[in-house]
Residue, then its C-alpha position, 0 to 999 in steps of 0.5 A: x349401955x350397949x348397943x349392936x346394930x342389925x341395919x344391913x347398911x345404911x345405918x347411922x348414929x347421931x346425937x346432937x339432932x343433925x344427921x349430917x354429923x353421923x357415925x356409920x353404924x351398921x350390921x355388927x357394929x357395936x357401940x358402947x355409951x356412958x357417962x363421961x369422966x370430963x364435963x364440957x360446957x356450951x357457952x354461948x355468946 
């Protein structure tokens, strides 16, 4: 998936539901979403 923002400013990209891990994400940028070739695992403990 692509995706270019049209945000002016003060647009922002996060995915793991906390804003403050964000990634600037203004007028023009692109960003460019898949499917990664590693798998991660969470463990918890």
């Amino acid at each position: 998936m692509i995706i270019t923002s049209s945000m002016p400013k003060n647009g922002v990209i996060f995915s793991d539901g906390i804003e403050e891990d964000y990634v600037q994400f203004n007028s023009g940028t692109i960003a460019r979403i898949g499917v990664a070739e590693k798998k991660a695992n969470l463990i918890v403990r």
